[in-house]
C-alpha positions as CSV (number, residue, x, y, z in Angstrom):
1,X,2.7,-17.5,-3.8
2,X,1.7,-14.6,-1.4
3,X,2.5,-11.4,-1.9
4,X,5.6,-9.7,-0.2
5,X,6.8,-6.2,0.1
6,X,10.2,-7.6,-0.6
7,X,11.9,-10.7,0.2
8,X,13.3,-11.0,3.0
9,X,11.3,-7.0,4.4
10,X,8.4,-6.9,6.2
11,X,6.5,-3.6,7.9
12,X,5.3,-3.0,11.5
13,X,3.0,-0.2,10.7
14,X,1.0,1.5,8.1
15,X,-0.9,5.1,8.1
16,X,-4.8,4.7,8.3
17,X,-7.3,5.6,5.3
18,X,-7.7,9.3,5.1
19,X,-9.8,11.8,3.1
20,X,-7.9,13.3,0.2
21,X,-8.7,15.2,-2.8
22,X,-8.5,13.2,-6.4
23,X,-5.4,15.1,-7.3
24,X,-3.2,13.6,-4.7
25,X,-2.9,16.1,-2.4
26,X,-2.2,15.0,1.9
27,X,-4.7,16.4,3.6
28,X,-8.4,16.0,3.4
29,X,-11.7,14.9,5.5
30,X,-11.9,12.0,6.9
31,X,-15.7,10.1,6.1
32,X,-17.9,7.9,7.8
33,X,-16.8,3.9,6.9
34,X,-18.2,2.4,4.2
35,X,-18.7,-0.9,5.8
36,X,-17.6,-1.7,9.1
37,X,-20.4,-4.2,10.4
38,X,-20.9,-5.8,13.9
39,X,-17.6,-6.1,15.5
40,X,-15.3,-4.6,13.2
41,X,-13.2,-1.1,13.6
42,X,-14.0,2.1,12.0
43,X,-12.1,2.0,8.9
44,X,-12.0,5.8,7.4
45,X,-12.5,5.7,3.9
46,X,-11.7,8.6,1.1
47,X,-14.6,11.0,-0.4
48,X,-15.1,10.1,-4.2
49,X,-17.1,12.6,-6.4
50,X,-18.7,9.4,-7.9
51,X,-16.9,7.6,-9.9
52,X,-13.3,7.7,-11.0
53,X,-11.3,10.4,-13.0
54,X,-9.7,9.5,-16.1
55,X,-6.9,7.5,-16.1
56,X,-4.0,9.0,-15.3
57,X,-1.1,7.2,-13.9
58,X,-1.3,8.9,-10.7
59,X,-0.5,7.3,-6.8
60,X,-1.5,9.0,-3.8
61,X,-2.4,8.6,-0.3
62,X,-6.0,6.9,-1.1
63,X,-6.3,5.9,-4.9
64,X,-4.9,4.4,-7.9
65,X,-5.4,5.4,-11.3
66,X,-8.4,7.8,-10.0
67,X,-9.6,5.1,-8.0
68,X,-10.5,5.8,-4.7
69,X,-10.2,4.3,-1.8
70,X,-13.9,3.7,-0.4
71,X,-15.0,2.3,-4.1
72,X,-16.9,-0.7,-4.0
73,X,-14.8,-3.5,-5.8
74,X,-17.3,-4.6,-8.2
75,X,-16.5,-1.0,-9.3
76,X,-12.7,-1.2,-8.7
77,X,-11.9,-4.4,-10.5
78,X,-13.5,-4.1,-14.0
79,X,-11.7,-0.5,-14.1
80,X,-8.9,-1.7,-13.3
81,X,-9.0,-4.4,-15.8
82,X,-9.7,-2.0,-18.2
83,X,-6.5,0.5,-17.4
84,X,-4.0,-2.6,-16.6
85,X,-5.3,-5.4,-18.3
86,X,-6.1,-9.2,-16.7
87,X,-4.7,-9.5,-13.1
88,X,-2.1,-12.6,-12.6
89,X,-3.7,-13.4,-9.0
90,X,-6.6,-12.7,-7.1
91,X,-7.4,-14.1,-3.6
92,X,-9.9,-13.6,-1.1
93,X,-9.1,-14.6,2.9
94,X,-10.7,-14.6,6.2
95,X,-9.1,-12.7,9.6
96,X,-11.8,-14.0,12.2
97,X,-9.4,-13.6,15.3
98,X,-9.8,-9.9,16.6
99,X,-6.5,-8.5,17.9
100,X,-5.9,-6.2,20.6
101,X,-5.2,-3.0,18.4
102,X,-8.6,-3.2,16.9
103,X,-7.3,-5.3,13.8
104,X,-8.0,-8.9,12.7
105,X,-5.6,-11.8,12.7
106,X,-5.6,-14.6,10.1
107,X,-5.9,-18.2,11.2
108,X,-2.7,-18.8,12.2
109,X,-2.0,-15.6,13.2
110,X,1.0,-15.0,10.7
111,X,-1.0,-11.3,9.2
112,X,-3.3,-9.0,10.4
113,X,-6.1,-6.7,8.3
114,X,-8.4,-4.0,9.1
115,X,-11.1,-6.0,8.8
116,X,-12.7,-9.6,8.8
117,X,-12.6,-10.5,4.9
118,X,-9.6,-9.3,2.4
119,X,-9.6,-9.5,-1.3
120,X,-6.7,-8.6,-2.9
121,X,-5.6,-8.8,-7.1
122,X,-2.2,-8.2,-8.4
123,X,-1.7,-7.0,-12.4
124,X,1.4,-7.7,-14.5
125,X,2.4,-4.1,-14.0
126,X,3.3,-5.1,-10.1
127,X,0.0,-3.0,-8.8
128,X,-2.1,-5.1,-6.0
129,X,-4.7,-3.8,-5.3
130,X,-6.7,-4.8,-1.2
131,X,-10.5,-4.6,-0.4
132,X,-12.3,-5.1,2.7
133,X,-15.1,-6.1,4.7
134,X,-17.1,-7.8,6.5
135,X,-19.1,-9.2,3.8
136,X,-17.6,-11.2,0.9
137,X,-20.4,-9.1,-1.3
138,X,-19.6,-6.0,0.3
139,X,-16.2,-5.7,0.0
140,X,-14.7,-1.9,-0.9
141,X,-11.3,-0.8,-2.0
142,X,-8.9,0.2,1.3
143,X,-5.6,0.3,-0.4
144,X,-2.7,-0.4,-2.9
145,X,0.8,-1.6,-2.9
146,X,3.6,-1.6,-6.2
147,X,5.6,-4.7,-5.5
148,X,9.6,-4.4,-6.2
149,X,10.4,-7.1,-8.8
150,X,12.0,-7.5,-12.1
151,X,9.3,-5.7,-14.4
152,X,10.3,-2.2,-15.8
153,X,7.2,-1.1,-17.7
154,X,5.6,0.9,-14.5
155,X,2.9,3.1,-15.9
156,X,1.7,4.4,-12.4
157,X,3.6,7.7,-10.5
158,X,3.3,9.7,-7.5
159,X,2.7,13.7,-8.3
160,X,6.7,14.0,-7.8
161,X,7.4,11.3,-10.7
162,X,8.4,8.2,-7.9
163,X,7.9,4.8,-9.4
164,X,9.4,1.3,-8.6
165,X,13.2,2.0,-9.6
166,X,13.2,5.6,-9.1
167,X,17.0,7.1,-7.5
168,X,16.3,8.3,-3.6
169,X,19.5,10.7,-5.1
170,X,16.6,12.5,-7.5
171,X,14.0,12.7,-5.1
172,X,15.6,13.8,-1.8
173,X,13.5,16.8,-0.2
174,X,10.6,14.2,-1.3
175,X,11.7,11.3,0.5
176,X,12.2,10.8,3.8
177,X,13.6,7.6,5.9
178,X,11.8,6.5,9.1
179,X,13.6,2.7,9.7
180,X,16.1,0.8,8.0
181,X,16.9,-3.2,8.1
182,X,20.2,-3.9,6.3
183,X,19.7,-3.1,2.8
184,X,15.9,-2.1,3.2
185,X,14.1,1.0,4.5
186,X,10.9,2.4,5.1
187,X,10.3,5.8,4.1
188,X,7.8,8.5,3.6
189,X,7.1,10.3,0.5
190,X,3.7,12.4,0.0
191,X,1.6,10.1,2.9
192,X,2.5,7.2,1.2
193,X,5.3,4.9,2.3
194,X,8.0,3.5,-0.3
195,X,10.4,0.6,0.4
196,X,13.7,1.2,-0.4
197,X,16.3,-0.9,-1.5
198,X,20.6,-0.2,-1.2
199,X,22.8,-1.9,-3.5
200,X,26.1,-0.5,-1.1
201,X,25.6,0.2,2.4
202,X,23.1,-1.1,5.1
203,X,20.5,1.2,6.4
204,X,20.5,0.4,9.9
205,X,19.1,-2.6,11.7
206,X,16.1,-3.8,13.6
207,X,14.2,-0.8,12.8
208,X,17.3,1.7,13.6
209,X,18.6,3.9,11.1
210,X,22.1,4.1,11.4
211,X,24.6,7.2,11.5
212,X,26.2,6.7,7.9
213,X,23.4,6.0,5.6
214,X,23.8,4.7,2.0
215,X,25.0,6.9,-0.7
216,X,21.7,8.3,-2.3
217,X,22.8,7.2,-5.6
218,X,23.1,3.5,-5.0
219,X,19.4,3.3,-3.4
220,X,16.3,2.7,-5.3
221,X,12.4,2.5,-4.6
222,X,11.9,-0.8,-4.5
223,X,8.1,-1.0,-3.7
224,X,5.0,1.4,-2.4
225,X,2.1,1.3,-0.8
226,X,-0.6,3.4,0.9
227,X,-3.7,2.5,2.4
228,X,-4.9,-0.6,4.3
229,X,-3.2,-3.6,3.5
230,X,-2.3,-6.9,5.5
231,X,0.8,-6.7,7.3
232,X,3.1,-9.7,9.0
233,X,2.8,-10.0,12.7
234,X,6.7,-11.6,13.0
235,X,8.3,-8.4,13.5
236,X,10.2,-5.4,11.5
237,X,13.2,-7.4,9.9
């Protein structure tokens, strides 16, 4: 079964891979791709001091766990095996169609990727992680997503303490909306991007947030992700 931010939730757009320090921190300096190949758009990758920090449980804007974003996955994976144990699915995909805004579309056209080939695992502790490429044997690490679900053992945080199942009421100044479909929203939070989840009140529909939002304390986080990823070309909701 494919991945899914959440059921019945998809996303129209994601931030690009930027530079950023190891300790999570927004801003940063952007690097030279690398991998991009014949064809393919410049993907801007994070700066790694060569190799990753001890593990830590920490998100941000371009790596896991001390894992950055610009790693190659033969790197990636056995680390990550290491910190979260065996993955329960791991795929790898082809996007030959370009697109018209510089990404790739997937055979029939149902996702788009930054680039031609996509890899992507997914651990019991609902971390996916994406690489890319335009080389099966060249792939390197462009981003992560935490998948809403029914597991409650999350051992992975932003620097402000979000996780899947974290109250928007405890983390207001830190979260921010920026579209809502029913009981789902996208929001911002550290340059990341969190999927939240109402258990009263709609957000707003197609994409509008509406004037009366839910109350705070009847919305969760419901999923994460940073970085590149593929994303569903049928629309917001």
């Amino acid at each position: 079964m494919r991945r899914a931010l959440t059921a019945s939730f998809t996303v129209v757009a994601l931030m690009g891979l930027t530079g950023c320090s190891q300790g999570g921190d927004d801003e940063g300096t952007p690097i030279e791709p690398a991998s991009t190949g014949s064809g393919s758009r410049s993907v801007t990758v994070c700066a790694s001091d060569g190799g990753p920090i001890e593990p830590d449980g920490l998100l941000t804007p371009c790596s896991v766990n001390g894992l950055d974003f610009g790693m190659s996955r033969d790197l990636v994976m056995p680390a990550a095996i290491e910190m979260f144990g065996p993955f329960d699915f791991e795929s790898t995909e082809e996007y030959p169609e370009p697109t018209t805004d510089g990404r790739f579309a997937a055979e029939f056209g149902d996702e788009t990727f930054a680039l031609r080939i996509m890899s992507y695992a997914c651990f019991p502790n609902s971390l996916c992680l994406f690489f890319g490429g335009d080389e099966e044997a060249d792939l390197v690490f462009t981003g992560w997503q935490l998948l809403g679900g029914s597991v409650t053992d999350i051992d992975l945080a932003t620097a402000s303490g979000v996780t899947l199942g974290s109250s928007w009421a405890d983390h207001l100044d830190e979260i921010v909306l920026e579209a809502g479909c029913e009981w789902t929203a996208v929001a911002a939070h550290e340059g990341m991007n969190l999927i939240l989840l109402s258990s009263d009140e709609f957000f707003g529909t197609a994409g509008v947030l509406a004037e009366e939002l839910p109350d705070p304390t009847t919305v969760k986080v419901d999923g994460a992700y940073a970085g590149e990823i593929s994303i569903p070309t049928d629309g917001f909701c």
